[in-house]
PDBQT receptor file of N, H, CA, C and O in Angstrom, charges set to zero:
ATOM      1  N   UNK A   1     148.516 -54.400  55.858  1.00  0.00    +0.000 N 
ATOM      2  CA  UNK A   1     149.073 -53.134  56.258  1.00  0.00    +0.000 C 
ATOM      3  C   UNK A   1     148.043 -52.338  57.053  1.00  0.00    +0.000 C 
ATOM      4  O   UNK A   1     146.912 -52.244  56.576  1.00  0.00    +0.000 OA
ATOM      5  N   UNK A   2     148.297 -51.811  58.109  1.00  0.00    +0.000 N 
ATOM      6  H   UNK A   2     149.215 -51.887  58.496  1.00  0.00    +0.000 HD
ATOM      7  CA  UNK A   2     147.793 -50.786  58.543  1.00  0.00    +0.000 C 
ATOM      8  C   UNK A   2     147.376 -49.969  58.202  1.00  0.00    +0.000 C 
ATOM      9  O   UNK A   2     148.022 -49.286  57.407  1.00  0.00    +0.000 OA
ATOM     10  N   UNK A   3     145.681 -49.445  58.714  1.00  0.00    +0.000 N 
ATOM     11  H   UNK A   3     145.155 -49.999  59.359  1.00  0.00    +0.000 HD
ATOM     12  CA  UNK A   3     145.400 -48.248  57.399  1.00  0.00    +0.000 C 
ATOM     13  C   UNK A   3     145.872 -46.698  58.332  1.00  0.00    +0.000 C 
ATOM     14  O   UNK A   3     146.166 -46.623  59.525  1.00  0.00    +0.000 OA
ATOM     15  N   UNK A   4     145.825 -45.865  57.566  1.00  0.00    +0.000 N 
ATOM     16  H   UNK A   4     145.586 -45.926  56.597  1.00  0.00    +0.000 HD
ATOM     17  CA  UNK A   4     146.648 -44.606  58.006  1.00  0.00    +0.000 C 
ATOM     18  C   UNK A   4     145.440 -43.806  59.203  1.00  0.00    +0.000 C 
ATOM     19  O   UNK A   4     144.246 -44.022  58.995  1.00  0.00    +0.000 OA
ATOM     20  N   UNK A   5     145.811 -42.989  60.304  1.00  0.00    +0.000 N 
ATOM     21  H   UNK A   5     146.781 -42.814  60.473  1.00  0.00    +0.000 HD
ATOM     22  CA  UNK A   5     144.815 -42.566  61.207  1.00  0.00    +0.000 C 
ATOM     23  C   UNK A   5     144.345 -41.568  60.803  1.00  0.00    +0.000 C 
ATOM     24  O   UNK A   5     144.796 -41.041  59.786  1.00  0.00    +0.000 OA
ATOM     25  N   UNK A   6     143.165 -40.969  61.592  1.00  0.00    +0.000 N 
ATOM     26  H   UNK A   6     142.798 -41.397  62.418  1.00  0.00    +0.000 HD
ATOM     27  CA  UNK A   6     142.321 -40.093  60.492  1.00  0.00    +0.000 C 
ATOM     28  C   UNK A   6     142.928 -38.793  61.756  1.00  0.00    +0.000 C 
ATOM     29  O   UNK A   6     142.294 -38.487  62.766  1.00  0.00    +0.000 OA
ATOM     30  N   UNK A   7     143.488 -38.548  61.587  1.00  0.00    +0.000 N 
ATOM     31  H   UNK A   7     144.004 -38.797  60.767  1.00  0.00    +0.000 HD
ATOM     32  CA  UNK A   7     144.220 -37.142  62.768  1.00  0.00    +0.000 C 
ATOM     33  C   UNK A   7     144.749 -36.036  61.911  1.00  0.00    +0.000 C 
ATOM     34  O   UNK A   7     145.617 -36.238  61.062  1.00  0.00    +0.000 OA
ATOM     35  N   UNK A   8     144.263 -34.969  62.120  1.00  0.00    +0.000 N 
ATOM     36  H   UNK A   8     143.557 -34.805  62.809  1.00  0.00    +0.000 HD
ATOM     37  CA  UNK A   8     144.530 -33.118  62.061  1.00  0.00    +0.000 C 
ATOM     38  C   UNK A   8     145.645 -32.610  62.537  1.00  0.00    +0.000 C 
ATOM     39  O   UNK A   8     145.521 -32.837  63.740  1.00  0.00    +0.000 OA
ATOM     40  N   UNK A   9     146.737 -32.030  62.385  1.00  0.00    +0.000 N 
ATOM     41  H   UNK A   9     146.839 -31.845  61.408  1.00  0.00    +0.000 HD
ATOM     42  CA  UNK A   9     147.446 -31.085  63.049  1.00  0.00    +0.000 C 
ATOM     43  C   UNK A   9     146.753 -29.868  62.949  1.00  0.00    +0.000 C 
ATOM     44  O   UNK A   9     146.357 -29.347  61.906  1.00  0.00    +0.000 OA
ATOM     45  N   UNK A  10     146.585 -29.294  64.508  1.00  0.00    +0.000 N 
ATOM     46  H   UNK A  10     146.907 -29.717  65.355  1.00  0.00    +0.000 HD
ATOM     47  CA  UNK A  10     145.873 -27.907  64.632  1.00  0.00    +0.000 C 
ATOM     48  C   UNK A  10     146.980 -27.148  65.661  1.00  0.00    +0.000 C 
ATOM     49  O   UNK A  10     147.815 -27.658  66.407  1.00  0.00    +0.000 OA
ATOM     50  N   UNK A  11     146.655 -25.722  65.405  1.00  0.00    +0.000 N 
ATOM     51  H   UNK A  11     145.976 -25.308  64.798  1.00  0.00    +0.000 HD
ATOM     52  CA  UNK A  11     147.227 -25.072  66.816  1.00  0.00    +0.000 C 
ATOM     53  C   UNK A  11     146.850 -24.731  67.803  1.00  0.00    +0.000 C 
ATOM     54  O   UNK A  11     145.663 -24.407  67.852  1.00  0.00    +0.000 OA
ATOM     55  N   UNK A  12     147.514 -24.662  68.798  1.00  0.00    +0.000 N 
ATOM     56  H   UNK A  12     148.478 -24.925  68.759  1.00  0.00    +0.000 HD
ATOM     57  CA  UNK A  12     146.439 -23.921  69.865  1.00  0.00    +0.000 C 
ATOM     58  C   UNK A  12     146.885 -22.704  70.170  1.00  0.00    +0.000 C 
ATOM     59  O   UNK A  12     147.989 -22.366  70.596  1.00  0.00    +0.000 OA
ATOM     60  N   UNK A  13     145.557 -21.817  69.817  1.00  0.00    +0.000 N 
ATOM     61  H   UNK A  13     144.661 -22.091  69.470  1.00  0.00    +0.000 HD
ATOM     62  CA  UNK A  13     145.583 -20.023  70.146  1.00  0.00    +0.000 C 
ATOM     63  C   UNK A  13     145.245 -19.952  71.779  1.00  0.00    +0.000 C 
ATOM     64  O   UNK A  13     144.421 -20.552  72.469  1.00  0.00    +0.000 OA
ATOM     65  N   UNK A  14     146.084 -19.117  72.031  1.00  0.00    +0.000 N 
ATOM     66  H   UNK A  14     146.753 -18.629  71.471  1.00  0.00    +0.000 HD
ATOM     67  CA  UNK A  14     145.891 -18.581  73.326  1.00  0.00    +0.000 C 
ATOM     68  C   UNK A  14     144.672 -17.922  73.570  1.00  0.00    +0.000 C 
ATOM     69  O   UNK A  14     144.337 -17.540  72.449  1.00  0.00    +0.000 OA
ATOM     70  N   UNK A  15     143.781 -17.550  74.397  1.00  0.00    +0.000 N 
ATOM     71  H   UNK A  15     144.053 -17.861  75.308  1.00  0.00    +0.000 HD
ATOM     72  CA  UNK A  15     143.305 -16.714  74.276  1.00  0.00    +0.000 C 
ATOM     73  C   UNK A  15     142.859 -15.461  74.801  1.00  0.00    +0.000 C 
ATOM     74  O   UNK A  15     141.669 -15.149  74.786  1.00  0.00    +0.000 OA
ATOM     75  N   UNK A  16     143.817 -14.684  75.292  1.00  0.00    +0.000 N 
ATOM     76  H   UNK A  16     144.784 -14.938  75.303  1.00  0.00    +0.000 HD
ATOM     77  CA  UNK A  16     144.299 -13.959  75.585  1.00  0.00    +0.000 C 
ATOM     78  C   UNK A  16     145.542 -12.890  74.723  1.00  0.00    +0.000 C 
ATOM     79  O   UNK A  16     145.607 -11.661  74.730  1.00  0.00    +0.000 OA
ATOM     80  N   UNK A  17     146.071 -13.486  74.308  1.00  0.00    +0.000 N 
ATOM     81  H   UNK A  17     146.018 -14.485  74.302  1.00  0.00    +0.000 HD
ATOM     82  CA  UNK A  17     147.096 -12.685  73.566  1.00  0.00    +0.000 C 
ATOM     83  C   UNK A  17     146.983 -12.582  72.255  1.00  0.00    +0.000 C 
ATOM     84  O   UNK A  17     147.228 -11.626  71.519  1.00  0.00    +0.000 OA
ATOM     85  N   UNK A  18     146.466 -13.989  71.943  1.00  0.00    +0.000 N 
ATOM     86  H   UNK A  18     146.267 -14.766  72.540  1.00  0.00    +0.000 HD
ATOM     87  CA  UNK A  18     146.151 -14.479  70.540  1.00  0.00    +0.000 C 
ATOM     88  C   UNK A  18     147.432 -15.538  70.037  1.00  0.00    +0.000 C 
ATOM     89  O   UNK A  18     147.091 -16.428  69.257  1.00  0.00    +0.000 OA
ATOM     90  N   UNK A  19     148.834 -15.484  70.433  1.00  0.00    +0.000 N 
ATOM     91  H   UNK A  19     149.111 -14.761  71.066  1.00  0.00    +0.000 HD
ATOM     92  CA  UNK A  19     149.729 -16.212  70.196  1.00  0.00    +0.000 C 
ATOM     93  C   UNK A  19     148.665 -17.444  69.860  1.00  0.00    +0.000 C 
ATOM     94  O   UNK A  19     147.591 -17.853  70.301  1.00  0.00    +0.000 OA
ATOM     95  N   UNK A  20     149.923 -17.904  68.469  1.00  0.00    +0.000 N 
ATOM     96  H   UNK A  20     150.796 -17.573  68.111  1.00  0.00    +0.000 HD
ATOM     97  CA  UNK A  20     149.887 -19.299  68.366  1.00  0.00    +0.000 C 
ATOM     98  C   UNK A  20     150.875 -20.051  68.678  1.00  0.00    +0.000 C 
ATOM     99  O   UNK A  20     151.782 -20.132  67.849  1.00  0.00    +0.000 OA
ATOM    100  N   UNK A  21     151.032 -21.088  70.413  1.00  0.00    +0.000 N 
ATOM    101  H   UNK A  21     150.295 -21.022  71.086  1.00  0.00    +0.000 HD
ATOM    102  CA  UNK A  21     151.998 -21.120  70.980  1.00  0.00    +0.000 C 
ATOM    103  C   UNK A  21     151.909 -23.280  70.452  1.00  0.00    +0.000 C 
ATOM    104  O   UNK A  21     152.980 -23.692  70.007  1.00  0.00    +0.000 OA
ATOM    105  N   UNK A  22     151.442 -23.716  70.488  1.00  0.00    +0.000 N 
ATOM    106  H   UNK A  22     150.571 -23.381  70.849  1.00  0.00    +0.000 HD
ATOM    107  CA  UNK A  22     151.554 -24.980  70.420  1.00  0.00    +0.000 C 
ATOM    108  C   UNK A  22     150.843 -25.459  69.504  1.00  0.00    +0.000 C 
ATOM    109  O   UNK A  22     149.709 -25.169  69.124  1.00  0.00    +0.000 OA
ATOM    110  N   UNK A  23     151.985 -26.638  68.977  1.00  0.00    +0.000 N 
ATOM    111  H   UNK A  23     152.906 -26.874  69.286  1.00  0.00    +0.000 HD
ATOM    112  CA  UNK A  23     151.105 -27.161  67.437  1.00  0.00    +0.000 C 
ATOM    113  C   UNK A  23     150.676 -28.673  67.992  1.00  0.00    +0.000 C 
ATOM    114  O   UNK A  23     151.524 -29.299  68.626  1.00  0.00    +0.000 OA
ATOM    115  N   UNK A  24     149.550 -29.180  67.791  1.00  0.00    +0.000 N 
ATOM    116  H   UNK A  24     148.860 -28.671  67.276  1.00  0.00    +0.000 HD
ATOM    117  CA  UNK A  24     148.992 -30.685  67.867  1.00  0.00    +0.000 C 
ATOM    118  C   UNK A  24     148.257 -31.469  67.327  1.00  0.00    +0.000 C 
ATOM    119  O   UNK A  24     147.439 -30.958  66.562  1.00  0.00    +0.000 OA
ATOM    120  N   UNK A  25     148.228 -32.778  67.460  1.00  0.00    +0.000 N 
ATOM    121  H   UNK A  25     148.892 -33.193  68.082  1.00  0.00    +0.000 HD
ATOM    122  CA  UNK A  25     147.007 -33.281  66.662  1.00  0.00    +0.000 C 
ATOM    123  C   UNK A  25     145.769 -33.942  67.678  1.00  0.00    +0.000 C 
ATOM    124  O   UNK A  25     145.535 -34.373  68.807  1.00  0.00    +0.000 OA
ATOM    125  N   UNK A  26     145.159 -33.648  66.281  1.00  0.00    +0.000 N 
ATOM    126  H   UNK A  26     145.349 -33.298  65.363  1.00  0.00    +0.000 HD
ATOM    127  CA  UNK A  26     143.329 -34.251  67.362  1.00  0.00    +0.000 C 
ATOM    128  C   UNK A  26     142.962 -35.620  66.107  1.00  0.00    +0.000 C 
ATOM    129  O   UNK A  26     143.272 -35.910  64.952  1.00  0.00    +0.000 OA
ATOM    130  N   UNK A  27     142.329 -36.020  66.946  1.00  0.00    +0.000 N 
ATOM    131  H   UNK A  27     142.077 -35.784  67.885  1.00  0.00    +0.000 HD
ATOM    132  CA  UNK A  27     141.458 -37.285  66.319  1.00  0.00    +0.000 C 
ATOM    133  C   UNK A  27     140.364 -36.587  65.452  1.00  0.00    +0.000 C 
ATOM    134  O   UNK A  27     139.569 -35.967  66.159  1.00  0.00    +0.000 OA
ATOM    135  N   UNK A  28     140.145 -36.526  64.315  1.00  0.00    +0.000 N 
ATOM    136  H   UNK A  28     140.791 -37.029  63.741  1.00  0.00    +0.000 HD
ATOM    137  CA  UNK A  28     139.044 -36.079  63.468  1.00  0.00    +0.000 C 
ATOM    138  C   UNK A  28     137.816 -36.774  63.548  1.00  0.00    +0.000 C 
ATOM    139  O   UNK A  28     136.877 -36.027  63.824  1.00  0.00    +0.000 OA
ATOM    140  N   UNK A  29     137.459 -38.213  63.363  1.00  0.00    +0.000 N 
ATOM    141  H   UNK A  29     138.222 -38.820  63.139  1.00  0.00    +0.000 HD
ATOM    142  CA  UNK A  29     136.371 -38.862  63.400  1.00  0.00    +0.000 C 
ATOM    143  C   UNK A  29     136.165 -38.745  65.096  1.00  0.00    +0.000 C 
ATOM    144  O   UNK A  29     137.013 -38.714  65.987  1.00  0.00    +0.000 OA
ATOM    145  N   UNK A  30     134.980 -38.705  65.142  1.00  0.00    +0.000 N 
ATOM    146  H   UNK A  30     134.291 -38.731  64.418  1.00  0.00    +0.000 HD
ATOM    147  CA  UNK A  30     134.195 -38.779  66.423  1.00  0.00    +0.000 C 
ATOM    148  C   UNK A  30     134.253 -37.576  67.360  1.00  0.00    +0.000 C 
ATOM    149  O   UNK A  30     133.594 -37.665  68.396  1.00  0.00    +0.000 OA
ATOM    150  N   UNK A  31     135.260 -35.974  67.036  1.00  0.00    +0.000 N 
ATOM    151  H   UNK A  31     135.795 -35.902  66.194  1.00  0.00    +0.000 HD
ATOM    152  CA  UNK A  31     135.853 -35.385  68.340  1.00  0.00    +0.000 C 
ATOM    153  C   UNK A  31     134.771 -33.885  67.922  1.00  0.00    +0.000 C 
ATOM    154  O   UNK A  31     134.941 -32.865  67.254  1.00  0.00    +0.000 OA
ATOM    155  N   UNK A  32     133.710 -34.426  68.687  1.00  0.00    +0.000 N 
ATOM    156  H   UNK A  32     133.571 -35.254  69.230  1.00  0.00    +0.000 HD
ATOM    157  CA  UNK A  32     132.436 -33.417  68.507  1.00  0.00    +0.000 C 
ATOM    158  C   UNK A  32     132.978 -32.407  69.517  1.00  0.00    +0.000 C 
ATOM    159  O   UNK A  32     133.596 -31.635  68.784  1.00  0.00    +0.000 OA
ATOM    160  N   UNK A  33     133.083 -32.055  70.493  1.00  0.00    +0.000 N 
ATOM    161  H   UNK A  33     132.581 -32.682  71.088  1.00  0.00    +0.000 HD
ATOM    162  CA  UNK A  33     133.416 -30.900  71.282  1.00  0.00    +0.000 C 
ATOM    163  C   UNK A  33     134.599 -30.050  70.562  1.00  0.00    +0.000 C 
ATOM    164  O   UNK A  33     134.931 -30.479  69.457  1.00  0.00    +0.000 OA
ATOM    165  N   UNK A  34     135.305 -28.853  71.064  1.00  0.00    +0.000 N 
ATOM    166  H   UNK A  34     135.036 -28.505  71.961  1.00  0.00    +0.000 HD
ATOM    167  CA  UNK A  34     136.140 -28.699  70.887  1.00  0.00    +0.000 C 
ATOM    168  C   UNK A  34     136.958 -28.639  72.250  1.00  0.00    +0.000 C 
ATOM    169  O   UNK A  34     136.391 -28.657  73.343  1.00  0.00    +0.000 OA
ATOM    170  N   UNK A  35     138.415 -28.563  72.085  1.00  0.00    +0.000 N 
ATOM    171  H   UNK A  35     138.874 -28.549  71.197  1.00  0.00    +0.000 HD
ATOM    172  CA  UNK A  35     139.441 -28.827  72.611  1.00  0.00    +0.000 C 
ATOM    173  C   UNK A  35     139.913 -27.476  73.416  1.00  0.00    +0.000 C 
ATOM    174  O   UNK A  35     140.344 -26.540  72.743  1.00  0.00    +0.000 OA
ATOM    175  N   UNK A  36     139.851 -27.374  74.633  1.00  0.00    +0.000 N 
ATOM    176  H   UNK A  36     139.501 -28.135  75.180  1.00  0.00    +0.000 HD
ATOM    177  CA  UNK A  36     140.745 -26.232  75.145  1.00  0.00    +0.000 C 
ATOM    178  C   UNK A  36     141.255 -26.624  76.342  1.00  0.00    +0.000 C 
ATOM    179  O   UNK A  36     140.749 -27.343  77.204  1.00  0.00    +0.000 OA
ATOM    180  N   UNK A  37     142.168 -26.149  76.312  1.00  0.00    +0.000 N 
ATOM    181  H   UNK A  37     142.579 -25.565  75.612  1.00  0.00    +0.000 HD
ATOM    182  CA  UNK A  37     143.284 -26.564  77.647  1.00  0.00    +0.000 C 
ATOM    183  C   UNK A  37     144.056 -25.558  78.387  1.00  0.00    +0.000 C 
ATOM    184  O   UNK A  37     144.296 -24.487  77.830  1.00  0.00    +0.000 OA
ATOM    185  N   UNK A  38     144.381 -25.733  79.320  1.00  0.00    +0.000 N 
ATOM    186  H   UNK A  38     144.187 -26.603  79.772  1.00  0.00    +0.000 HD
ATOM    187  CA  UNK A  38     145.173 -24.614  80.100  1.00  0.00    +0.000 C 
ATOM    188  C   UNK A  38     146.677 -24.891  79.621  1.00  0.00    +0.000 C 
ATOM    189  O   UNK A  38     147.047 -26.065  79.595  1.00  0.00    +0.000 OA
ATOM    190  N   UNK A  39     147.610 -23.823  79.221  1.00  0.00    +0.000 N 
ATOM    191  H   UNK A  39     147.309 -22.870  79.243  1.00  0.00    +0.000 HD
ATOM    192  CA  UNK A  39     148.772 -24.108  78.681  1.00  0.00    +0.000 C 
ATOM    193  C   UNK A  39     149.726 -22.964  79.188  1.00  0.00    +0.000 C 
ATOM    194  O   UNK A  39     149.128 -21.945  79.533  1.00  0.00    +0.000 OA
ATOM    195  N   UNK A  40     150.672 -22.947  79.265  1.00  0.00    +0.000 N 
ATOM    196  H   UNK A  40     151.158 -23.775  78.984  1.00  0.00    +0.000 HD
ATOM    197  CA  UNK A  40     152.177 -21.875  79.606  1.00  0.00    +0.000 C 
ATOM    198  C   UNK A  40     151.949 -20.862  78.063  1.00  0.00    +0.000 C 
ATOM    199  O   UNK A  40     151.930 -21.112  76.858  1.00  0.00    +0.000 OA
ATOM    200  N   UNK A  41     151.805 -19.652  78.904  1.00  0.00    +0.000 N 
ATOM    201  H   UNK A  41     151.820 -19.448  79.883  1.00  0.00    +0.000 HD
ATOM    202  CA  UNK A  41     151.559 -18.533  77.504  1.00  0.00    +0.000 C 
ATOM    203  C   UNK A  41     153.194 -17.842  77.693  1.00  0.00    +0.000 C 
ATOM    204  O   UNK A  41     153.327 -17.055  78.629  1.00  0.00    +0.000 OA
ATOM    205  N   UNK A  42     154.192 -18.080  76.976  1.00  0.00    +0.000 N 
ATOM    206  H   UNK A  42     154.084 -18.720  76.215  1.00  0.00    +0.000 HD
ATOM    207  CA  UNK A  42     155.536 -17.110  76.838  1.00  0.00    +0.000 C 
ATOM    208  C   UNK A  42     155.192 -15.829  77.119  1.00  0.00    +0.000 C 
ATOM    209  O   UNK A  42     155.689 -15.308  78.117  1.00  0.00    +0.000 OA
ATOM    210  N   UNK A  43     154.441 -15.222  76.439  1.00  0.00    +0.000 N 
ATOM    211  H   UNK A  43     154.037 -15.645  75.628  1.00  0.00    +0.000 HD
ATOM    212  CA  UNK A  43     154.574 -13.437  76.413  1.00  0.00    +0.000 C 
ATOM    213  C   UNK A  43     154.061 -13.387  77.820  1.00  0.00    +0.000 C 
ATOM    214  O   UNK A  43     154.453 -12.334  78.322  1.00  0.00    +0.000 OA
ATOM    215  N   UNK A  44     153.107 -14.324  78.949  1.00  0.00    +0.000 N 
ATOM    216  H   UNK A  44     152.788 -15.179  78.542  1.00  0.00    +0.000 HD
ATOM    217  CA  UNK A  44     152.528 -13.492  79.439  1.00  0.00    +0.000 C 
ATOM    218  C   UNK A  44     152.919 -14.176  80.691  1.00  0.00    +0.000 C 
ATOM    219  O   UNK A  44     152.341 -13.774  81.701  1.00  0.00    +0.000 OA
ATOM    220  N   UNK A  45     154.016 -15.384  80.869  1.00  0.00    +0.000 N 
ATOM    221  H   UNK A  45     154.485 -15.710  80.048  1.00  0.00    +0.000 HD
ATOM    222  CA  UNK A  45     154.526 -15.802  81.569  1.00  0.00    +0.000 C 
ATOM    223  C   UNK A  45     153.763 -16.444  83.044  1.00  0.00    +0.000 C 
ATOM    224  O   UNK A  45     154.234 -16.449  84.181  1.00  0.00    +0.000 OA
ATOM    225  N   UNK A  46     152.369 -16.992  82.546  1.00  0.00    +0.000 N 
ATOM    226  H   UNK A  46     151.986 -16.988  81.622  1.00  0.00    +0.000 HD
ATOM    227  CA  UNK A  46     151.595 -17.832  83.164  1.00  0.00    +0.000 C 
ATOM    228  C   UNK A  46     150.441 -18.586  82.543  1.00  0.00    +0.000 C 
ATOM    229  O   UNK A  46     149.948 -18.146  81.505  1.00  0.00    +0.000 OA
ATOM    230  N   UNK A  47     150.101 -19.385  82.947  1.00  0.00    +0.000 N 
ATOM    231  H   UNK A  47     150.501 -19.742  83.790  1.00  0.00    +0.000 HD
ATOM    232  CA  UNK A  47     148.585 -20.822  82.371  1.00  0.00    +0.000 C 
ATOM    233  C   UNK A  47     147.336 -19.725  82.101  1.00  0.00    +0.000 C 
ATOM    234  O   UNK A  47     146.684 -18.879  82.714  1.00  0.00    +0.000 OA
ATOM    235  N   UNK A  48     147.490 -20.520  80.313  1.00  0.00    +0.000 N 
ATOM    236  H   UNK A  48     148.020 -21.207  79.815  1.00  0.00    +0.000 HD
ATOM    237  CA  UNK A  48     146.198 -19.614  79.921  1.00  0.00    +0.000 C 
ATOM    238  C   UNK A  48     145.152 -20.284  79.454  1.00  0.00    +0.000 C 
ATOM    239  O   UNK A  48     145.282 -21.494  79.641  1.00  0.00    +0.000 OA
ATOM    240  N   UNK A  49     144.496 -20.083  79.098  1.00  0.00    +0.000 N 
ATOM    241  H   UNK A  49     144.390 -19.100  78.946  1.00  0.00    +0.000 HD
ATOM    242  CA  UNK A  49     143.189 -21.012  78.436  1.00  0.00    +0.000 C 
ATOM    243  C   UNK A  49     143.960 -20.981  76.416  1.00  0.00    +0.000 C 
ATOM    244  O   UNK A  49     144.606 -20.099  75.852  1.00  0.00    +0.000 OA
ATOM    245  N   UNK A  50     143.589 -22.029  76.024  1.00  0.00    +0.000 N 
ATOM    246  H   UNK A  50     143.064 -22.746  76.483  1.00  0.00    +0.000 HD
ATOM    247  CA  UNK A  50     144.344 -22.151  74.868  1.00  0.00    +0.000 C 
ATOM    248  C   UNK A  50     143.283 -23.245  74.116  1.00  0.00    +0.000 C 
ATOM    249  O   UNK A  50     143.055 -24.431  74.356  1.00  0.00    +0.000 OA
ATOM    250  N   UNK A  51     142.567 -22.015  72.778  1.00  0.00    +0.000 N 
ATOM    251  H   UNK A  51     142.752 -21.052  72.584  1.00  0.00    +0.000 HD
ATOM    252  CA  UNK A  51     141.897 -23.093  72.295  1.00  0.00    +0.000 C 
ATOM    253  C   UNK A  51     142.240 -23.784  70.565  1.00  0.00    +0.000 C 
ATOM    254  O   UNK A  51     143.157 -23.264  69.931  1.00  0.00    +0.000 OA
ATOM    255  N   UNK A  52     141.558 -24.770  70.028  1.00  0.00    +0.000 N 
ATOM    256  H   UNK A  52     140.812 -25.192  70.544  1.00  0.00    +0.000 HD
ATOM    257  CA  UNK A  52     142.077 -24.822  68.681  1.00  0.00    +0.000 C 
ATOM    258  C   UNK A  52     141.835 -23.882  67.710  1.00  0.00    +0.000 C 
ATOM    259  O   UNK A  52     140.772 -23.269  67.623  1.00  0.00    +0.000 OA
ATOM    260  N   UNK A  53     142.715 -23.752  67.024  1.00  0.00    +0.000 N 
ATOM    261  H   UNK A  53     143.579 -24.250  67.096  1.00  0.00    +0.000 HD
ATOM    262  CA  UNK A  53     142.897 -23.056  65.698  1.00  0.00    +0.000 C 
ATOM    263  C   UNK A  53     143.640 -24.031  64.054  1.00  0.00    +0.000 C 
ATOM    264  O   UNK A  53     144.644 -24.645  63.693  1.00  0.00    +0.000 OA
ATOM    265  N   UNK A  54     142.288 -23.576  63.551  1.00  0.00    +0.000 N 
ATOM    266  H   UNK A  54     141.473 -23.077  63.845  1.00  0.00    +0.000 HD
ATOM    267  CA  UNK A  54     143.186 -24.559  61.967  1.00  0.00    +0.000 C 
ATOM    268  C   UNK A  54     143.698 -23.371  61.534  1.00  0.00    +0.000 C 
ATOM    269  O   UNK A  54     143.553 -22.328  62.172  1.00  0.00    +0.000 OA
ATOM    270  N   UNK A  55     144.397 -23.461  60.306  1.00  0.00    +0.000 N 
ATOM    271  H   UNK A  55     144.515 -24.308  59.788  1.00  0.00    +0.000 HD
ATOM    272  CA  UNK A  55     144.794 -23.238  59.428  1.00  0.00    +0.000 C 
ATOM    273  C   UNK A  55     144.886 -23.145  58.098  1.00  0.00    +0.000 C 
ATOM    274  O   UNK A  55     145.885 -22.645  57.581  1.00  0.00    +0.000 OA
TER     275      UNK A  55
């Protein structure tokens, strides 16, 4: 059997508004940087910088 993957569901905070607009997962073993991406912010109706947030 397959062993199970070692992956997080996190969100990503905008940062700008603070919304928490998108939920995802990251690879846990090995993911030394963190994660930010340009993403569609609803309230503010253009690409924002969007970084992780746990929970």
């Amino acid at each position: 059997m397959a062993k199970a993957q070692k992956r997080e569901w996190v969100w990503l905070q905008c940062k700008e508004t603070g919304d928490l607009n998108y939920r995802t997962q990251i690879n846990v073993t090995g993911n030394a940087t963190k994660l930010e991406l340009m993403k569609f912010s609803p309230r503010l109706r253009k690409r924002t910088l969007h970084k992780i947030k746990r929970k």
